[in-house]
FINU-918388 format. One record per residue: residue number from 0; residue in three letters; x, y, z of N, C-alpha, C in turn. Coordinates in pm, whole numbers, plus 32768, in hexadecimal, padded with zeros to 4 digits. Atoms other than C-alpha are relative to their C-alpha. Layout:
[NUM,"Ala",[X,Y,Z],[X,Y,Z],[X,Y,Z]]
...
END
This chain:
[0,"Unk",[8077,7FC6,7FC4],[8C5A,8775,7F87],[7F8A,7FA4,7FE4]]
[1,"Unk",[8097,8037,8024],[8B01,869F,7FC4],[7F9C,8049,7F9D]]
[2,"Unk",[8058,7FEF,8073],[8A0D,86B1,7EC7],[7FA4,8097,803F]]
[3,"Unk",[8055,7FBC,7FA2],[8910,874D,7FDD],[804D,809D,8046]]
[4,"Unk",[7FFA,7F71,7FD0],[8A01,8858,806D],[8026,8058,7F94]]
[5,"Unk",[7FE5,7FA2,8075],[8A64,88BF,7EEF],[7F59,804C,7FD7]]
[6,"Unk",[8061,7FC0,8016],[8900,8905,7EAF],[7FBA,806F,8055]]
[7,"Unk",[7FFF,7F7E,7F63],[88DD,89BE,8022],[8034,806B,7FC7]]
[8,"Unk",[7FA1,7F67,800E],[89F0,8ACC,7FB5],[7FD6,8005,7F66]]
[9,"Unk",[804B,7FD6,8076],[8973,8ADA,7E51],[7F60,804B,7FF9]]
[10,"Unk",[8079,7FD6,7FDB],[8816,8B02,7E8F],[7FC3,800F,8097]]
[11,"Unk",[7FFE,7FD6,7F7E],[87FC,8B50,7FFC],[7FA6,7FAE,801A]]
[12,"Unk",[8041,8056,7FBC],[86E5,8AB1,80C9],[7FA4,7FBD,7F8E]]
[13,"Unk",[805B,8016,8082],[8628,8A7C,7F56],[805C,7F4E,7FDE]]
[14,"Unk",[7FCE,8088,8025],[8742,8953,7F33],[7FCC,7F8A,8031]]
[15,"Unk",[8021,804D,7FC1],[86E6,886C,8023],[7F89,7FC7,7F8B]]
[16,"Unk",[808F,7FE3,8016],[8575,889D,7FA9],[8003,7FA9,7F6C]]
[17,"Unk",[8002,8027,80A5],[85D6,8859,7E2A],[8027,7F66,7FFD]]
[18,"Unk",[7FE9,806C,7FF8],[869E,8732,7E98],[7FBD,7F96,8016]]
[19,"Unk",[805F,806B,7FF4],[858F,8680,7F28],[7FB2,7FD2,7FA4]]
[20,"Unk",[807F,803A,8057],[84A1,868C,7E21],[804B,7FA8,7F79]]
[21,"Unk",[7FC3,805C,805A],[85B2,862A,7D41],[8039,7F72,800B]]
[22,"Unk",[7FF9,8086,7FC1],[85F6,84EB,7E11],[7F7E,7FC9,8003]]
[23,"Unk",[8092,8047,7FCB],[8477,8498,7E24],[7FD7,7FDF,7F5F]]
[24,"Unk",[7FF7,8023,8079],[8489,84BC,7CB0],[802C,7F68,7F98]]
[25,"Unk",[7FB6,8071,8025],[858C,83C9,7C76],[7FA6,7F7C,8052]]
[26,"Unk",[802F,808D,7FDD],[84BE,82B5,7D4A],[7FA1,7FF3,7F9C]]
[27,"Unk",[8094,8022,805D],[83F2,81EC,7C6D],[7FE0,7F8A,8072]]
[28,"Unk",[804E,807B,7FD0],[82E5,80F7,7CD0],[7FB4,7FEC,7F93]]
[29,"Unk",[804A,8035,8086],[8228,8020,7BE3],[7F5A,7FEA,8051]]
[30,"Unk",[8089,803C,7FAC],[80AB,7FD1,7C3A],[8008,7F62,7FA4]]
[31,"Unk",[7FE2,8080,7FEE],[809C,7E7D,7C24],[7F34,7FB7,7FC3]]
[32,"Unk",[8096,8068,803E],[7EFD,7E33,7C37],[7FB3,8062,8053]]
[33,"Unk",[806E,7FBD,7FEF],[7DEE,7EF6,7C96],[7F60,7F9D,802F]]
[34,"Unk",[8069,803B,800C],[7CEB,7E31,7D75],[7F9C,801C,8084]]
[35,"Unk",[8032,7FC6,7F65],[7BC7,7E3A,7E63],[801B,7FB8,8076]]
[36,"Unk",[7FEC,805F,7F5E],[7BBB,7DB7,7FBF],[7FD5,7F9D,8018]]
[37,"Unk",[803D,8086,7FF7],[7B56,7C6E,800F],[7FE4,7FF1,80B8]]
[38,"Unk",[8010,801D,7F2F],[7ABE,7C0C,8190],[7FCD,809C,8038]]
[39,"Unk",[7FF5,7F9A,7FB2],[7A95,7D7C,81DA],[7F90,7FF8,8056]]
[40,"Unk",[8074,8015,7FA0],[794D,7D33,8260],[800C,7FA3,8095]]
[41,"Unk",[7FC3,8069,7FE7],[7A04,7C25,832C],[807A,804D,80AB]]
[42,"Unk",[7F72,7FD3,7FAE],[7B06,7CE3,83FB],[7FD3,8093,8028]]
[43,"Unk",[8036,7FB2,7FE1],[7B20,7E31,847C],[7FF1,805F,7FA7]]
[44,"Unk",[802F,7F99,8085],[7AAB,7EF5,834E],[7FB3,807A,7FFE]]
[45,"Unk",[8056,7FAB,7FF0],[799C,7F93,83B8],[801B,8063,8079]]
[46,"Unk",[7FD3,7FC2,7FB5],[7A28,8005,84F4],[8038,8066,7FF9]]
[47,"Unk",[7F7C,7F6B,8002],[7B2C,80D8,847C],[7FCC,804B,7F84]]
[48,"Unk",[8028,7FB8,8079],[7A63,813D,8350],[8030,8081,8008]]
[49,"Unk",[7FFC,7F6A,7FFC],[7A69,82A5,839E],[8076,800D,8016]]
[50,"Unk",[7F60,7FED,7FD6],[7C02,8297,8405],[8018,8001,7F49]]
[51,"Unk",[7F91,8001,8073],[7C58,823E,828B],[7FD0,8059,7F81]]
[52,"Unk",[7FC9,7FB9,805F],[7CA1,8308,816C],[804C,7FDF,7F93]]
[53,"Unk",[7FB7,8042,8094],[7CEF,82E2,7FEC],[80BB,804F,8010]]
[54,"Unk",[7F73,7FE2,7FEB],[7E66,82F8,7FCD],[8048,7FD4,8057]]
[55,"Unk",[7FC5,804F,7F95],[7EA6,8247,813C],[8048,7F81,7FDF]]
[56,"Unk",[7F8C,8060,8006],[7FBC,816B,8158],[7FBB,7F69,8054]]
[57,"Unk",[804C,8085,7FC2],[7F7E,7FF8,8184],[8043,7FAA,7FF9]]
[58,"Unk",[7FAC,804E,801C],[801D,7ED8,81E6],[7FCB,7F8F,7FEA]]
[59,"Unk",[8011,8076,8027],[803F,7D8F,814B],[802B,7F93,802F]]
[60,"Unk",[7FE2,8078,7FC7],[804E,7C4B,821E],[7FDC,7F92,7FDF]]
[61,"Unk",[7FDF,8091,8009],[80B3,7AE4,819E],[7FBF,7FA8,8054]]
[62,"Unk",[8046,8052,7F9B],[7FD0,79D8,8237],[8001,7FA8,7FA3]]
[63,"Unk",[7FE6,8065,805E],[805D,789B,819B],[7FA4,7F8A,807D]]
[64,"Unk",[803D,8068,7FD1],[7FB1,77E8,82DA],[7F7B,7FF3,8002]]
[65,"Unk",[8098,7FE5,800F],[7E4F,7863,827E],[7FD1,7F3A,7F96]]
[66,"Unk",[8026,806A,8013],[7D77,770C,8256],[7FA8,8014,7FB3]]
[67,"Unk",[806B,7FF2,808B],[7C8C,77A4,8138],[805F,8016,7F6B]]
[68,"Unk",[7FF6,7FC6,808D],[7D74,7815,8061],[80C8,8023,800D]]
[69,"Unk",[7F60,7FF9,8014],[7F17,77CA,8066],[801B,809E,7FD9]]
[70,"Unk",[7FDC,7F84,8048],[7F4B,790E,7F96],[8007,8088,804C]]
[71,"Unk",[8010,7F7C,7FC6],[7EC4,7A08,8073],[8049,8048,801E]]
[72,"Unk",[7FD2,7F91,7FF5],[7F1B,7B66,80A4],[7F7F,8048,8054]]
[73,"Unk",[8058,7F95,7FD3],[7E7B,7C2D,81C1],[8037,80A5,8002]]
[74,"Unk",[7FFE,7FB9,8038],[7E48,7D77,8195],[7FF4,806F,80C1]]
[75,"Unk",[8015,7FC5,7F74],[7E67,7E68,82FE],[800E,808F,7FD2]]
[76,"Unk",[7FEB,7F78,7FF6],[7E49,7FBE,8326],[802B,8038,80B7]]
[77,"Unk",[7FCC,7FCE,7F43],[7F36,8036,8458],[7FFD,7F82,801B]]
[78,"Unk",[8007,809F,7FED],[7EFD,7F03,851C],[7F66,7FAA,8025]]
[79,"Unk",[8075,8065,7FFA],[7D9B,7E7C,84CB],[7FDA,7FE2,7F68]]
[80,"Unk",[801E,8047,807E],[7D47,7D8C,83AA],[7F82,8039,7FDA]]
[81,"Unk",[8080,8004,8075],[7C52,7E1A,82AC],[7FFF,7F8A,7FCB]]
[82,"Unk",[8066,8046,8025],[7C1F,7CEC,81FC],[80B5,7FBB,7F7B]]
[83,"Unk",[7F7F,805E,8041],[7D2D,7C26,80C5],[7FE8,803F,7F50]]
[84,"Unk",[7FBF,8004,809B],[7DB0,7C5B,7F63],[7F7C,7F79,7FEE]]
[85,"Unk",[804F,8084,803E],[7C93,7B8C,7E90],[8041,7FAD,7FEB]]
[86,"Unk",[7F87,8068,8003],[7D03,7A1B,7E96],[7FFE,802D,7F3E]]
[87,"Unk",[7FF5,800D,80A7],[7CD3,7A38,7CEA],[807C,804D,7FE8]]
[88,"Unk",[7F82,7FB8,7FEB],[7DC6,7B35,7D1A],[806F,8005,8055]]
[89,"Unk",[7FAB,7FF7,7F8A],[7EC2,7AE9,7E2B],[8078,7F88,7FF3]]
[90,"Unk",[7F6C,8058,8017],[7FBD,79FB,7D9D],[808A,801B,7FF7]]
[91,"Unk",[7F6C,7FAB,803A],[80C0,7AEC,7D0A],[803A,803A,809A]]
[92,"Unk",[7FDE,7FDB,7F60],[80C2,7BB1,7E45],[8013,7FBF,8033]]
[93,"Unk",[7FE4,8047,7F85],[80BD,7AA2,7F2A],[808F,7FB1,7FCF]]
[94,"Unk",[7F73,8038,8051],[8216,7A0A,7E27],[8043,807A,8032]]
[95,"Unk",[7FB1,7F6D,800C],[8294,7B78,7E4B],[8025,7FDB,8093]]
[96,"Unk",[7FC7,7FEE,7F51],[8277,7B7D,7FD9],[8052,7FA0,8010]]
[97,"Unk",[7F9F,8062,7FDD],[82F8,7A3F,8000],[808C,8014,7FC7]]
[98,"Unk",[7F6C,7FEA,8030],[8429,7A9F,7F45],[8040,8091,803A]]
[99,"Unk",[7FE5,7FE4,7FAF],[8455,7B85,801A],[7FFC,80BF,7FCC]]
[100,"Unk",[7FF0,7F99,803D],[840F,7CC8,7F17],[7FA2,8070,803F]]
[101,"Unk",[803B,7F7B,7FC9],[83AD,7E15,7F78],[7F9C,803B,7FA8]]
[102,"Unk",[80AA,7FFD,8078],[822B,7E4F,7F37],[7FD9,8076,805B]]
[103,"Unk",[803B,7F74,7FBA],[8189,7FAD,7F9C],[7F46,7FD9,7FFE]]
[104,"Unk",[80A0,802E,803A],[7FEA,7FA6,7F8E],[7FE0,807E,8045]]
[105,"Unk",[804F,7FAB,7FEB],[7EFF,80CD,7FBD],[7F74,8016,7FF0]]
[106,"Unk",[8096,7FF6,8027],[7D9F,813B,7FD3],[7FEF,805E,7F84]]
[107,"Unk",[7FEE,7FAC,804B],[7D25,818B,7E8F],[7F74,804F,7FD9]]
[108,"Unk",[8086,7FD9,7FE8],[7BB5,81A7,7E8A],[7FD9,7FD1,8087]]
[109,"Unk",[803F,8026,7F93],[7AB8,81DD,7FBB],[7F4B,8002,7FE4]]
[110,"Unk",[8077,7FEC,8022],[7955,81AC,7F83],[7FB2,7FC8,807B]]
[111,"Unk",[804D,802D,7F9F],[7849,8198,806F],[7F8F,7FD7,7FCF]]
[112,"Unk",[804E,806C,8045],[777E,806E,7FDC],[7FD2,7FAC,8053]]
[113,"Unk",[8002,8048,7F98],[76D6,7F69,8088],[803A,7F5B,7FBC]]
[114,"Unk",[7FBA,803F,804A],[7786,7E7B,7F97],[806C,7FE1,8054]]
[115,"Unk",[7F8B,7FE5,7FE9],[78C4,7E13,8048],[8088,801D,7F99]]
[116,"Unk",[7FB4,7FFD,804F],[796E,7DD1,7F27],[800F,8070,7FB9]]
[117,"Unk",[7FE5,7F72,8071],[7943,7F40,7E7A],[8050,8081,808E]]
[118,"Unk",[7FD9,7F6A,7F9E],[799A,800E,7FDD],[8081,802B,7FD1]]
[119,"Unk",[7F56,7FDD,7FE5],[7B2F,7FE5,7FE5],[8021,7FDD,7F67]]
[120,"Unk",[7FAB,801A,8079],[7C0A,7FC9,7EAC],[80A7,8018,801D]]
[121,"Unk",[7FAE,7FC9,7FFF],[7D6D,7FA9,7EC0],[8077,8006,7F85]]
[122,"Unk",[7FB5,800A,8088],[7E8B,7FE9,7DF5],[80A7,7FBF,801B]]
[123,"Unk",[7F93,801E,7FB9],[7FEA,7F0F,7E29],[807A,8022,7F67]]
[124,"Unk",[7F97,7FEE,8073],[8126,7F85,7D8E],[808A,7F97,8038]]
[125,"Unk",[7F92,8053,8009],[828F,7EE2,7D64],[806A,8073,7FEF]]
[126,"Unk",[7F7B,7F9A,8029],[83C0,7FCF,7DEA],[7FCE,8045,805E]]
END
């Protein structure tokens, strides 16, 4: 008997339910680095201001042909570039992507500053 339909006839529609959280349990992810945005002023940042939200999912794109800065990591939400992983910070990550490892990133602070560098904050984990 599957794991999933033993917990069904044990605990009736409550199995399913238990199972999941006990699978979401078992995932780990590590956070990795904690940094702000770089360029946001730069790209479409301001545009979508009001679309994003702490906790939003974000992806991380490899730009080994960027002519300022080999290392880079841009940073998109959905499909428009907010702005890059600080170069001071963007080596590991940009070693990680290139090796082809599975990197998550999220919004972790939102501040409405006229600072660019204090608005966005994100947070990238490993897993």
């Amino acid at each position: 008997m599957q794991r999933r339909t033993f917990f069904q006839t044990l605990f009736g529609g409550m199995g399913a339910a238990m199972l999941s959280r006990h699978t979401q349990a078992n995932e780990r992810t590590t956070l990795l680095q904690e940094s702000p945005l770089a360029g946001f002023q730069y790209h479409r940042g301001n545009a979508i201001w009001p679309f994003l939200r702490e906790g939003e999912k974000l992806s991380l794109v490899r730009e080994s042909f960027n002519g300022h800065d080999s290392d880079a990591v841009a940073v998109y939400f959905r499909n428009d570039k907010l702005g890059f992983i600080p170069h001071r910070e963007n080596r590991t990550i940009a070693q990680m992507l290139d090796r082809g490892e599975k990197l998550n990133a999220r919004i972790t602070r939102l501040l409405d500053e006229n600072n660019p560098w204090r608005r966005v904050r994100i947070s990238i984990f490993f897993g």
